[in-house]
PALO-856045 format. One record per atom (N, C-alpha, C): z, x, y; residue number from 1; atom name. Coordinates in pm, whole numbers. Each point is the difference from the previous one (the first is absolute). Layout:
BEGIN
[site [Z X Y] NUM CA]
...
//
This chain:
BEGIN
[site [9167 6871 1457] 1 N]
[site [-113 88 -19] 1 CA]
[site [-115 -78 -63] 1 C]
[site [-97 32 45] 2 N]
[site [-123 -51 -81] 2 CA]
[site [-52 37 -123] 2 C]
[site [-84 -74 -93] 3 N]
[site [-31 27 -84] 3 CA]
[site [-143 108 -41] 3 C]
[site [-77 -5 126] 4 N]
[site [-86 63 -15] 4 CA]
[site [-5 165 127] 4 C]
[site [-29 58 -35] 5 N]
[site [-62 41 -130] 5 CA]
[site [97 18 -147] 5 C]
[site [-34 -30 -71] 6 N]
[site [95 11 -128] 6 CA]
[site [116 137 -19] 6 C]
[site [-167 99 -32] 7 N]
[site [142 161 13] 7 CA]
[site [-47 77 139] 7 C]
[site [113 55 56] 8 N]
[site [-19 77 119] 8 CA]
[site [80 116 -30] 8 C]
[site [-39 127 6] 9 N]
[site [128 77 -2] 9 CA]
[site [-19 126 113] 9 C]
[site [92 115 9] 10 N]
[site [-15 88 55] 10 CA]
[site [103 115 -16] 10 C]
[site [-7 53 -111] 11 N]
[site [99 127 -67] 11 CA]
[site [-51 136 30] 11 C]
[site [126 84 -8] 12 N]
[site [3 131 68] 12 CA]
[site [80 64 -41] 12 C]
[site [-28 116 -73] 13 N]
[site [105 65 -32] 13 CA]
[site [-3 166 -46] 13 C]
[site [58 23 118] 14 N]
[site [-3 158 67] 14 CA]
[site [-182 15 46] 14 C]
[site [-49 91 -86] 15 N]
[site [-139 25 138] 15 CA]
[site [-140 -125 -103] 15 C]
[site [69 -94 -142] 16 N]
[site [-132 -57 -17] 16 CA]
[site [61 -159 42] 16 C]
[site [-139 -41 42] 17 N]
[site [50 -105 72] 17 CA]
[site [-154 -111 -81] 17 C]
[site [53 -169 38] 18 N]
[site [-55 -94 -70] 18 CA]
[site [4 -130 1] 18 C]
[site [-159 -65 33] 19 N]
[site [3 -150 78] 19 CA]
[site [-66 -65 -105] 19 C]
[site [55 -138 -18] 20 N]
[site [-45 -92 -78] 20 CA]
[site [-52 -123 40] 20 C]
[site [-81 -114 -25] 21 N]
[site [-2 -104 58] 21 CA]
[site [-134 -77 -90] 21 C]
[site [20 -143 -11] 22 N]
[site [-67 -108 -44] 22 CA]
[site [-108 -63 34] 22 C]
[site [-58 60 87] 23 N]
[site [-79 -71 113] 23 CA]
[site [-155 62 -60] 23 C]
[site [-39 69 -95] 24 N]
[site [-117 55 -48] 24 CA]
[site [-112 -106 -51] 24 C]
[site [-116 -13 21] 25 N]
[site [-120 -74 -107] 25 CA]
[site [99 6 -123] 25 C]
[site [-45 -57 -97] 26 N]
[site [29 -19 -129] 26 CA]
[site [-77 115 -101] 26 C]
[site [-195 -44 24] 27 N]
[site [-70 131 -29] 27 CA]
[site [-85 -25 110] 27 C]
[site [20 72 114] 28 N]
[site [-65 35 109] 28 CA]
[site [-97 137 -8] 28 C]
[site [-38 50 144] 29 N]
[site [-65 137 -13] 29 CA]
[site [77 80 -68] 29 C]
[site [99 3 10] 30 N]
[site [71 119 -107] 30 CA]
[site [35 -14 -129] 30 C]
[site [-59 -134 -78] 31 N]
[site [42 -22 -126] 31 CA]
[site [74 -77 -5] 31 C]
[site [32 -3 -155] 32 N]
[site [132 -92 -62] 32 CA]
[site [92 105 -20] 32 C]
[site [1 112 -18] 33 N]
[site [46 101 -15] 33 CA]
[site [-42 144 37] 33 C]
[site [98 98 70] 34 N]
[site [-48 102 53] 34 CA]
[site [122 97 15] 34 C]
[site [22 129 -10] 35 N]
[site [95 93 -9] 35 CA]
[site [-115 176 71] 35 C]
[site [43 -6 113] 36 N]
[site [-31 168 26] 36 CA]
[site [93 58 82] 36 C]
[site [34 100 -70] 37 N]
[site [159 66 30] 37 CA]
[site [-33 158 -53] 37 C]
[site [120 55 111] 38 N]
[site [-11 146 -7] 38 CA]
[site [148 43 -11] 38 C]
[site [25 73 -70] 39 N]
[site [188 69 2] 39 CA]
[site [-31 143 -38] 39 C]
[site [52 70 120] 40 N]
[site [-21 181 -16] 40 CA]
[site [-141 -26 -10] 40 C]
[site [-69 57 -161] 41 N]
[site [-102 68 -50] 41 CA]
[site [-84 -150 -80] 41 C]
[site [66 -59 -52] 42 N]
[site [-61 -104 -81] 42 CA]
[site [-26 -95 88] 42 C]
[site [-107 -88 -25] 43 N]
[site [-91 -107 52] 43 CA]
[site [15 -71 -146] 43 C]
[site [-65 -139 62] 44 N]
[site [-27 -140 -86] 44 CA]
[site [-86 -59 61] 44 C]
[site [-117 -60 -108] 45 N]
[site [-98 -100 80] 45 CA]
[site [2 -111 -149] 45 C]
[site [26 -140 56] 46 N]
[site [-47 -95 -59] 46 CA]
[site [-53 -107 103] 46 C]
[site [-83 -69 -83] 47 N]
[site [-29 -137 57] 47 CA]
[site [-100 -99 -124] 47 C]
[site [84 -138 17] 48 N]
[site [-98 -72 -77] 48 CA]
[site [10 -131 86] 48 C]
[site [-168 -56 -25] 49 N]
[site [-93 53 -54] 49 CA]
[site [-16 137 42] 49 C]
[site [-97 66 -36] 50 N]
[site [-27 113 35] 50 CA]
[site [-98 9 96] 50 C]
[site [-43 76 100] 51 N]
[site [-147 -2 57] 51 CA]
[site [-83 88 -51] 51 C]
[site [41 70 -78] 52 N]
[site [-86 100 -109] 52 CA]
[site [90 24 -157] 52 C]
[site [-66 -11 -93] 53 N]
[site [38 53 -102] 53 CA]
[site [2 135 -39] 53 C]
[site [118 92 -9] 54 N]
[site [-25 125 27] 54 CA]
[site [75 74 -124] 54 C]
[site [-66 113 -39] 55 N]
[site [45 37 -135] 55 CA]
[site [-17 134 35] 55 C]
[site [109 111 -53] 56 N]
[site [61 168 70] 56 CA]
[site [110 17 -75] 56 C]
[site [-62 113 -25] 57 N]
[site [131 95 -22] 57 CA]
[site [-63 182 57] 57 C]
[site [146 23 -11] 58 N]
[site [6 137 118] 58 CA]
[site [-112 2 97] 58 C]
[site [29 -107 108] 59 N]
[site [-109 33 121] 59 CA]
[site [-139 -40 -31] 59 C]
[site [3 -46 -119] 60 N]
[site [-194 26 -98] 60 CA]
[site [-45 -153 0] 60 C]
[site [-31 -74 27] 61 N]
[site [-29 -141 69] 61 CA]
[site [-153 -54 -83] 61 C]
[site [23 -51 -156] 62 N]
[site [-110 -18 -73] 62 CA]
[site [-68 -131 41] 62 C]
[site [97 -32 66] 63 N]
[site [-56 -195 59] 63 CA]
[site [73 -18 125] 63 C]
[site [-72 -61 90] 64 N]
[site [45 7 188] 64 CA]
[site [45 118 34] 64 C]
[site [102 23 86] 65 N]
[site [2 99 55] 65 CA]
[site [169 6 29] 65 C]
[site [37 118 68] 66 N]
[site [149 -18 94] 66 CA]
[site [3 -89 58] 66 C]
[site [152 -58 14] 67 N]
[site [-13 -61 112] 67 CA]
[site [8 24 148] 67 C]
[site [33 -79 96] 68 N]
[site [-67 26 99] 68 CA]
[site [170 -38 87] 68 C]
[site [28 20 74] 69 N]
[site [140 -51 96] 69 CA]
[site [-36 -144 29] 69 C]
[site [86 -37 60] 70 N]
[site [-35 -200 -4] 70 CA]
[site [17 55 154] 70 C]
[site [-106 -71 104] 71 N]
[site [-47 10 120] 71 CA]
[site [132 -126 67] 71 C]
[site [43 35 120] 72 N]
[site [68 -96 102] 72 CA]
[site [184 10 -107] 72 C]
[site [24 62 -40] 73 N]
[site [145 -48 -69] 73 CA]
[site [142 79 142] 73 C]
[site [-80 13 89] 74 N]
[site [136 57 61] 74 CA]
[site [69 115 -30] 74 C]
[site [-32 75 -117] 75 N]
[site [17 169 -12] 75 CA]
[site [-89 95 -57] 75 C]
[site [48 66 -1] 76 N]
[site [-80 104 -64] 76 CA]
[site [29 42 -146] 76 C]
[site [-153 -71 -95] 77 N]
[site [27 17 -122] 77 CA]
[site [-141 58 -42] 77 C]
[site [-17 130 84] 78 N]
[site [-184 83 -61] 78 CA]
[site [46 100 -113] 78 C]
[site [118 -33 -48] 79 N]
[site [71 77 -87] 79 CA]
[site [-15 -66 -162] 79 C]
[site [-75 -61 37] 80 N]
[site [-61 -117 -120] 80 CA]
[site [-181 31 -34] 80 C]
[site [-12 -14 153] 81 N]
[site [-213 77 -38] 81 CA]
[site [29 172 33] 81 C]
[site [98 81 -53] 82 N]
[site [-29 118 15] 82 CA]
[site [102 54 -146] 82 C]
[site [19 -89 -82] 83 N]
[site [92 30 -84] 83 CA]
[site [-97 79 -121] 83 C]
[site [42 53 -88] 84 N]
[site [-20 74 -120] 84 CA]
[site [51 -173 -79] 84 C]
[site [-120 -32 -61] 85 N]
[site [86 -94 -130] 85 CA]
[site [0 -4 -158] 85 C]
[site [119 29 6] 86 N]
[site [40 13 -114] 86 CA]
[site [-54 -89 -161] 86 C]
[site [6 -134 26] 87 N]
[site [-82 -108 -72] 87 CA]
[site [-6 -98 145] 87 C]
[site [-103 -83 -73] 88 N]
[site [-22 -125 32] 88 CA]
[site [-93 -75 -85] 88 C]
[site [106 -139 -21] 89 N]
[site [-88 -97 -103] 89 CA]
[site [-30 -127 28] 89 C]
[site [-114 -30 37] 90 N]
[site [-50 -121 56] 90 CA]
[site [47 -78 146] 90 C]
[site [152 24 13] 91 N]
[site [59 -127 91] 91 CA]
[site [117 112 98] 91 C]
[site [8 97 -91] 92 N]
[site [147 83 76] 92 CA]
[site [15 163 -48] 92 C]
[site [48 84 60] 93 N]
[site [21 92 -30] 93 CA]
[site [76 104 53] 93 C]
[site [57 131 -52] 94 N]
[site [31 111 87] 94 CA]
[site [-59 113 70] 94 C]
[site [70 60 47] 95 N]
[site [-46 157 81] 95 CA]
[site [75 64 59] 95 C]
[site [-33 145 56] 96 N]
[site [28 87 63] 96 CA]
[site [-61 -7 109] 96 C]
[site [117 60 102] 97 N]
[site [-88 51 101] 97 CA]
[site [107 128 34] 97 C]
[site [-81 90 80] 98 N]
[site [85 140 68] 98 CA]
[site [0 18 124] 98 C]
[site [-73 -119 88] 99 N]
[site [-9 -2 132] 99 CA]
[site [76 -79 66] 99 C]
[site [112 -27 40] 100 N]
[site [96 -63 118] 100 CA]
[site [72 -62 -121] 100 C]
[site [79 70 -48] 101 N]
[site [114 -45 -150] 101 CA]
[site [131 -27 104] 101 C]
[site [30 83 156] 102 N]
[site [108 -60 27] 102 CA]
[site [-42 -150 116] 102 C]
[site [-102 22 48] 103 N]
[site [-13 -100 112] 103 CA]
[site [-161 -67 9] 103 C]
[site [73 -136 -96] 104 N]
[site [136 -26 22] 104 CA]
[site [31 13 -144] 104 C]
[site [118 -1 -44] 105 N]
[site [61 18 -125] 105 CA]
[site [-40 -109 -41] 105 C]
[site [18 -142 18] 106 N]
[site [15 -128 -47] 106 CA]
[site [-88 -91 74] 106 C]
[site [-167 -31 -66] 107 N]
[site [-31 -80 87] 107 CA]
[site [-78 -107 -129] 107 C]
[site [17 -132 43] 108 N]
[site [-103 -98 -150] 108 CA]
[site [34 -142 66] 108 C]
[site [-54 -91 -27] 109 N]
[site [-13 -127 -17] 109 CA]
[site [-32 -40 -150] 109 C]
[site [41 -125 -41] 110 N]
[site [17 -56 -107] 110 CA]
[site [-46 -184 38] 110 C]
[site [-90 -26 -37] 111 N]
[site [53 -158 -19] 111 CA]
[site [-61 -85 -151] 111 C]
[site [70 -119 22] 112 N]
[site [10 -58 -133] 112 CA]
[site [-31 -127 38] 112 C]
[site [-98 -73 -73] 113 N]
[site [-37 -164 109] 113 CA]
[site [53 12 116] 113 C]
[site [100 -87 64] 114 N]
[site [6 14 146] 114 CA]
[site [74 65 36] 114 C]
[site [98 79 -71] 115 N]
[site [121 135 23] 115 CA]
[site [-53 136 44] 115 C]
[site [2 23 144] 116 N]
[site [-82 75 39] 116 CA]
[site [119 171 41] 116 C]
[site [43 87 -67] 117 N]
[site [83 103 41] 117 CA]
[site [-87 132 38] 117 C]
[site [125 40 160] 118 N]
[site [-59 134 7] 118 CA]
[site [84 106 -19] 118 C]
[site [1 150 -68] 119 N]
[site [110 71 64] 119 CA]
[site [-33 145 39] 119 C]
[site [78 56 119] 120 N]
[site [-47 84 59] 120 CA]
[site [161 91 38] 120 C]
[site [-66 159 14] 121 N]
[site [95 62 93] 121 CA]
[site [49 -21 122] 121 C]
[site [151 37 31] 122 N]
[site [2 -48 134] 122 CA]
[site [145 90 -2] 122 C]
[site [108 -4 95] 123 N]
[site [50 102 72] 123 CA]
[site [114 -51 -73] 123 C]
[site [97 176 -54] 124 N]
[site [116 -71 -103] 124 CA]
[site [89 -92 93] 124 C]
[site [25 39 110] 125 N]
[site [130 -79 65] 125 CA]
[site [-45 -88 69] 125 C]
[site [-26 0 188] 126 N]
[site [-56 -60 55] 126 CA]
[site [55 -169 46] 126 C]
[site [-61 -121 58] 127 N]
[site [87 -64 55] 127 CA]
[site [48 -84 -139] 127 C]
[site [-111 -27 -92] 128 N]
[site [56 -82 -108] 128 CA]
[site [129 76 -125] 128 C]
[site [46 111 22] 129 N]
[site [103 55 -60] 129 CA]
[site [-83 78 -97] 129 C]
[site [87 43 -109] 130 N]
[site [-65 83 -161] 130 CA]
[site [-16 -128 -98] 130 C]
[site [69 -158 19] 131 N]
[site [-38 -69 -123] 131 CA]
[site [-34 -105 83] 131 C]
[site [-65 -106 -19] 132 N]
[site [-12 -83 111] 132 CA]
[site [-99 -117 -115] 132 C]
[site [46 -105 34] 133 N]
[site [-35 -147 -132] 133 CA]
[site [5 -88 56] 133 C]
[site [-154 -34 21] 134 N]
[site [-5 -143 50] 134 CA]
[site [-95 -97 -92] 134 C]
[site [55 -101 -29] 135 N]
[site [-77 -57 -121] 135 CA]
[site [-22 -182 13] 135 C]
[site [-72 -66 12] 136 N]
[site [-28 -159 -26] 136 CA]
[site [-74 -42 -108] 136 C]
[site [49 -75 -67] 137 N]
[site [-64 -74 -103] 137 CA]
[site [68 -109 7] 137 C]
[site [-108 -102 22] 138 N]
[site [11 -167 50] 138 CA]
[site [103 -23 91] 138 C]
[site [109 -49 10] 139 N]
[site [94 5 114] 139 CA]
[site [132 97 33] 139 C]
[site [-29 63 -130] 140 N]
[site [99 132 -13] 140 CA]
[site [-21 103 -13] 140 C]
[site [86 83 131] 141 N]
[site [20 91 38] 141 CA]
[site [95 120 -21] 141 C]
[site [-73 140 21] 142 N]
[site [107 81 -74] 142 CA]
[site [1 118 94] 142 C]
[site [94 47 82] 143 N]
[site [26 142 85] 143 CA]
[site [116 84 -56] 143 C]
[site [-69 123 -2] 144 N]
[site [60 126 -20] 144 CA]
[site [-2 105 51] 144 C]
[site [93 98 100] 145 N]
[site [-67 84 34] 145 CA]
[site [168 102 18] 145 C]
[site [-68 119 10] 146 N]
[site [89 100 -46] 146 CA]
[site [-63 129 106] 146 C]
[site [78 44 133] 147 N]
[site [156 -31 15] 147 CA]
[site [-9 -164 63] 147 C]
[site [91 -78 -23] 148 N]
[site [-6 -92 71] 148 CA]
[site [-47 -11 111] 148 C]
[site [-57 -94 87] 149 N]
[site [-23 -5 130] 149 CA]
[site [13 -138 77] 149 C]
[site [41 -84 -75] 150 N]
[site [114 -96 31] 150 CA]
[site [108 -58 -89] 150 C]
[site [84 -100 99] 151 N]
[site [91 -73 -73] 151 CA]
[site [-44 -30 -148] 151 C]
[site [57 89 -115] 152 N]
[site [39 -115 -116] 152 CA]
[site [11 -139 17] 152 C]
[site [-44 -97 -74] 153 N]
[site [66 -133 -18] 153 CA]
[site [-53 -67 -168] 153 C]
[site [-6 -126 16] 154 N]
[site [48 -51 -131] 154 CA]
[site [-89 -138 61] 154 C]
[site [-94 -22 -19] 155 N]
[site [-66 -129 27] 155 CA]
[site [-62 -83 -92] 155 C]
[site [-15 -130 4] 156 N]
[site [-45 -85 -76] 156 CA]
[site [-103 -155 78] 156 C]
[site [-49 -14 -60] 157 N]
[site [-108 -162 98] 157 CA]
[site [-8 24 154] 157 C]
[site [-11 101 29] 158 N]
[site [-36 50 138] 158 CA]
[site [123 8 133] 158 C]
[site [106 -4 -126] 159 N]
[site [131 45 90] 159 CA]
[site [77 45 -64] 159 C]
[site [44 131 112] 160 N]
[site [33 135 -2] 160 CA]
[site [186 -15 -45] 160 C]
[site [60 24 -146] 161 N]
[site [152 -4 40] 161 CA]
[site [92 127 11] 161 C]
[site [-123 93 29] 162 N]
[site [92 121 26] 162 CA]
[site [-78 57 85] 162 C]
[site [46 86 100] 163 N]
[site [-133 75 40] 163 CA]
[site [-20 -71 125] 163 C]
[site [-54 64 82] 164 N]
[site [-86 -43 145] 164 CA]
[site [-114 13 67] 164 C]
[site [-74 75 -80] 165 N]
[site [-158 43 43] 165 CA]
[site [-69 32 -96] 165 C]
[site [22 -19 -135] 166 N]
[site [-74 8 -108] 166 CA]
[site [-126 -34 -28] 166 C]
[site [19 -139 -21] 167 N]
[site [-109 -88 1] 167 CA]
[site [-107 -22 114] 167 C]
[site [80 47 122] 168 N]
[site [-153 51 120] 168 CA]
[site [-71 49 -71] 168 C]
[site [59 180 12] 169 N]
[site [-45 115 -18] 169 CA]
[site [-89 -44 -127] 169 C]
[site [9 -40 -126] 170 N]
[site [-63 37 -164] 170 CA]
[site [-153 -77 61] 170 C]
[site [16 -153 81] 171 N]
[site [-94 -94 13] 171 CA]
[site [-93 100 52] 171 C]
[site [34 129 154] 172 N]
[site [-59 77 16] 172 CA]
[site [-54 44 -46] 172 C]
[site [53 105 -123] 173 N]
[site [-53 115 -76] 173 CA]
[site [-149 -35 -31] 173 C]
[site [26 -143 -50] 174 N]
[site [-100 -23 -112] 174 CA]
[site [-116 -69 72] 174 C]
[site [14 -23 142] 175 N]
[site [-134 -40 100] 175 CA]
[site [-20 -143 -2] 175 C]
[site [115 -59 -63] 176 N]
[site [-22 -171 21] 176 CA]
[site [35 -38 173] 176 C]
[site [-61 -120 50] 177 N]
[site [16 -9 144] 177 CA]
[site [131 -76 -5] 177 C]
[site [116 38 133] 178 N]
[site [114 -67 0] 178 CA]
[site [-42 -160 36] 178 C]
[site [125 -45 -12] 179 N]
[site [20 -194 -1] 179 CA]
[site [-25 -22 89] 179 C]
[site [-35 -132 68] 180 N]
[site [-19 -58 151] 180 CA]
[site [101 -81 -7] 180 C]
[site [64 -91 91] 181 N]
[site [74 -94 28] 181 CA]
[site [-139 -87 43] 181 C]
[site [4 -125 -112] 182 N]
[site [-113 -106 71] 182 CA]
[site [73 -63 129] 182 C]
[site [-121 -20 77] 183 N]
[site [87 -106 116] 183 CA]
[site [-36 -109 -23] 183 C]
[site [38 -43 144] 184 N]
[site [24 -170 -50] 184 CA]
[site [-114 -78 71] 184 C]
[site [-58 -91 -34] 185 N]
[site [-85 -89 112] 185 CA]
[site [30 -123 5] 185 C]
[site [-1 -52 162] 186 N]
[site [18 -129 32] 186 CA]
[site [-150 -103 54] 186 C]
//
């Protein structure tokens, strides 16, 4: 396995589901740091630096303003510019919202220098099972998934001593491209 990207992951378990990966700016357009997330009723907005300094409590916004949903993230998070907020102090804060508390139940991105996570609703069962763990960090690898959906095995340095389709399947899960056989030239 390769070393890069450093962390890769892709966890699931029952209907909240969750992708990880290394491959982010350091402090790019989205910061050095950034968190906007929704569960049920509560929202979160941070980011530093900040692009506004913003100071609130109950909804009452004495410096900048609400924030606003982060444009292009791949879901739907207007559950963030339509929230009731509770505080907010300079860099991060909470809220309410009463509009779409079930759908989706679970939607946010998080990143941290180049640790870029998303997590979102998604269907309790479905093809990846109710628990499903796919994880890389540097050349090691970690699969879990519940009900099984292949062979158990027992592997180590990229060979398999128990088991017969394990180590396909996990390389799958997690979207790394399979091996080539180099050929030969004369």
């Amino acid at each position: 396995a390769s070393f890069f990207p450093l962390i890769q992951s892709r966890n699931k378990c029952l209907c909240c589901q969750q992708t990880q990966t290394s491959e982010e700016e350091i402090c790019g357009p989205k910061g050095c740091h950034a968190d906007t997330s929704k569960f049920l009723c509560l929202t979160s907005h941070a980011m530093f630096p900040p692009e506004n300094v913003r100071i609130g409590l109950c909804n009452f916004f004495c410096m900048g303003g609400p924030p606003q949903a982060p444009p292009d993230m791949g879901m739907d998070l207007s559950a963030v510019s339509e929230a009731f907020w509770l505080y907010y102090c300079c860099c991060s804060g909470y809220g309410l919202t009463t509009k779409k508390v079930m759908d989706p139940m679970v939607a946010g991105y998080s990143k941290c220098c180049c640790i870029y996570s998303t997590s979102y609703t998604t269907d309790v069962g479905g093809p990846r099972g109710l628990v499903s763990v796919n994880q890389k960090t540097c050349c090691c690898t970690h699969y879990t998934a519940l009900p099984p959906t292949m062979t158990p095995g027992i592997g180590c340095c990229n060979k398999m001593f128990a088991g017969n389709n394990l180590y396909d399947g996990a390389r799958g899960a997690i979207g790394a491209p399979p091996q080539t056989e180099m050929g030969t030239s004369h």
